[in-house]
C-alpha positions in Angstrom: 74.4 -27.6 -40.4 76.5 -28.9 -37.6 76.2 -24.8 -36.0 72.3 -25.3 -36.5 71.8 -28.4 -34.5 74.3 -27.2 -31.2 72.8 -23.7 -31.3 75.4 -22.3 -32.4 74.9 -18.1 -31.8 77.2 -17.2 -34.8 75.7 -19.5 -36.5 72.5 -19.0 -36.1 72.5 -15.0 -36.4 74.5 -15.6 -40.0 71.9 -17.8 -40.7 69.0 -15.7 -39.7 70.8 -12.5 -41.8 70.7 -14.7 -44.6 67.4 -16.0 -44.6 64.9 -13.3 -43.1 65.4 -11.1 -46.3 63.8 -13.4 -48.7 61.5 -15.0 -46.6 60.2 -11.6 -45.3 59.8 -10.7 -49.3 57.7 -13.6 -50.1 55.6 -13.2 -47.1 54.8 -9.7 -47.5 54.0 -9.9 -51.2 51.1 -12.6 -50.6 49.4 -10.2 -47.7 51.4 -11.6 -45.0 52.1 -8.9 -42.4 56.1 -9.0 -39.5 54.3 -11.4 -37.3 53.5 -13.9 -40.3 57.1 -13.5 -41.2 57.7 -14.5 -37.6 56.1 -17.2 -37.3 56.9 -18.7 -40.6 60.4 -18.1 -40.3 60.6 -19.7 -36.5 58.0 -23.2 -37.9 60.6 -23.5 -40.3 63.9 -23.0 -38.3 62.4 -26.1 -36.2 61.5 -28.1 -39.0 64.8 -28.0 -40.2 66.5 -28.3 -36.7 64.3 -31.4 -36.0 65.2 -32.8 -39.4 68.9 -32.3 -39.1 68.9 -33.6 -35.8 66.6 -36.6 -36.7 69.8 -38.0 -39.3 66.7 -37.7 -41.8 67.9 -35.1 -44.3 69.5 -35.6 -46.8 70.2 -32.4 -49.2 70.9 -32.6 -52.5 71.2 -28.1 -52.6 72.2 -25.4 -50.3 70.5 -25.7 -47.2 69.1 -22.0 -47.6 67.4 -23.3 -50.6 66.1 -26.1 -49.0 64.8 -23.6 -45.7 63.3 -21.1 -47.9 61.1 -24.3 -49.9 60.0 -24.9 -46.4 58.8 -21.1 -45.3 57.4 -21.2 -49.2 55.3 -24.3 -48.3 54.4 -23.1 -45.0 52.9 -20.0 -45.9 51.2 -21.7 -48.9 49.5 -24.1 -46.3 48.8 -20.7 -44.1 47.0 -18.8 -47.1 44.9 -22.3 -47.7 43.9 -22.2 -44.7 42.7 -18.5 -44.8 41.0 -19.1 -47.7 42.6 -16.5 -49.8 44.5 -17.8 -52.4 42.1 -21.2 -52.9 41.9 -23.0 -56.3 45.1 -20.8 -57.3 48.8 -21.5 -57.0 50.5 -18.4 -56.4 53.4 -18.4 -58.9 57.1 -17.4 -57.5 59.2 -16.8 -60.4 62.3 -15.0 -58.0 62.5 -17.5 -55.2 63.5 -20.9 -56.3 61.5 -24.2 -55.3 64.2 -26.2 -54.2 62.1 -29.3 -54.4 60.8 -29.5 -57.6 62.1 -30.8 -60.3 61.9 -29.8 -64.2 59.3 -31.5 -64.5 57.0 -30.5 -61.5 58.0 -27.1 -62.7 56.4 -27.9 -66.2 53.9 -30.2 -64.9 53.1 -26.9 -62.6 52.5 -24.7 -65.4 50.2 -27.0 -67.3 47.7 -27.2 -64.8 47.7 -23.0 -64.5 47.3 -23.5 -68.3 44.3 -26.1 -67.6 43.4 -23.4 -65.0 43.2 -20.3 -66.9 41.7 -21.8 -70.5 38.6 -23.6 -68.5 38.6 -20.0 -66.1 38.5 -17.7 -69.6 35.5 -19.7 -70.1 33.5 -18.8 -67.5 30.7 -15.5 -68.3 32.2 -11.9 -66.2 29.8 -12.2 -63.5 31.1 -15.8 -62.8 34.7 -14.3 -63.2 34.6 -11.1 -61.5 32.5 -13.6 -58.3 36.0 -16.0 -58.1 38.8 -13.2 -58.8 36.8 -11.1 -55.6 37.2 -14.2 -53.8 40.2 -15.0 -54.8 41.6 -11.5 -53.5 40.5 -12.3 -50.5 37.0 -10.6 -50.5 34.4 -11.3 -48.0 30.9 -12.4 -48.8 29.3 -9.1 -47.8 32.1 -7.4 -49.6 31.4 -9.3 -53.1 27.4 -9.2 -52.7 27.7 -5.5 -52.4 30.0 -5.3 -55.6 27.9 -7.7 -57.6 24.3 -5.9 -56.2 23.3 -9.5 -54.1 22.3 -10.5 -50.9 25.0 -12.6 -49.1 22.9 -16.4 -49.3 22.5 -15.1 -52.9 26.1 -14.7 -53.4 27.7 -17.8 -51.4 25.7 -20.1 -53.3 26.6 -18.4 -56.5 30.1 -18.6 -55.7 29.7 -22.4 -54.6 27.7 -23.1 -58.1 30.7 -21.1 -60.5 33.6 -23.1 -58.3 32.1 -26.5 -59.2 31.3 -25.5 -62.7 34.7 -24.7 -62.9 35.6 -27.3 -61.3 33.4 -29.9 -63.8 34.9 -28.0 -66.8 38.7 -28.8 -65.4 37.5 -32.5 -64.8 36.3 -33.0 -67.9 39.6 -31.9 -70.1 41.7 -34.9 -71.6 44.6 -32.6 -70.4 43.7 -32.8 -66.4 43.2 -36.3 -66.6 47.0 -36.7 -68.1 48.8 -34.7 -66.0 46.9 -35.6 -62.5 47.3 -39.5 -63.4 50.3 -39.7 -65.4 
């Protein structure tokens, strides 16, 4: 830690050898491209440099544990963003969350359960509509597939997320694990 915060080039290049291989894994295997794995890796390095040089961390696991939790989140909040992976928690069984415990872990997994049950529901058109959009479709691209026009098909999609959305709402099992 102390090699981190002087800049340390040994330090830092053992550090980087480390790190870029998984980070560069879990980039690439959500549609990231070299520059996401860049840029995530760099956000991150200064996160943690600010936060070791702050006094304010305080690290209960490896620090490479720790760092690869903060690409993780990173490029979760990046995909948001883009839209691609919305109303879906990518699941990363290899690369350990360093931050949650047991029990967001399980807590985790109920809500995909919640997720999927409510989603099974749903008729094939409504399905096939979210899992396009979900792969990061565009609207011309899932109006072609589904034989609408695009105004047709956005407020389609709009009308199956809040149905889905209601149907979630509205199980005794979101409301325990959202406000327990």
């Amino acid at each position: 830690m102390e090699g981190i915060i002087s800049g340390d080039r040994i330090v830092l290049k053992s550090f980087y050898k480390k790190n870029l291989p998984p980070v560069r894994k879990l980039i690439l295997q959500y549609k990231g491209t070299t520059e996401d794995v860049e840029d995530i890796f760099q956000e991150a390095l200064i996160l943690l440099y600010n936060k070791l040089h702050s006094g304010d961390l305080e690290l209960h696991q490896p620090i490479y544990l720790y760092f690869i939790g903060i690409c993780k989140n990173l490029w979760r909040n990046q995909l948001r963003k883009q839209r691609i992976l919305e109303h879906q928690e990518f699941q990363i069984d290899k690369i350990i969350d360093p931050s949650l415990t047991v029990m967001d872990r399980i807590n985790q997994r109920h809500q995909q359960a919640v997720y999927d049950k409510h989603f099974t529901r749903l008729n094939n058109n409504s399905k096939n509509v979210l899992r396009l959009f979900f792969e990061g479709k565009s609207i011309q691209d899932i109006a072609s597939n589904i034989g609408c026009t695009e105004g047709y098909t956005r407020k389609k999609k709009f009308l199956i997320k809040e149905h889905l959305f209601r149907m979630i709402q509205s199980d005794p099992i979101y409301h325990e694990l959202v406000f327990s």
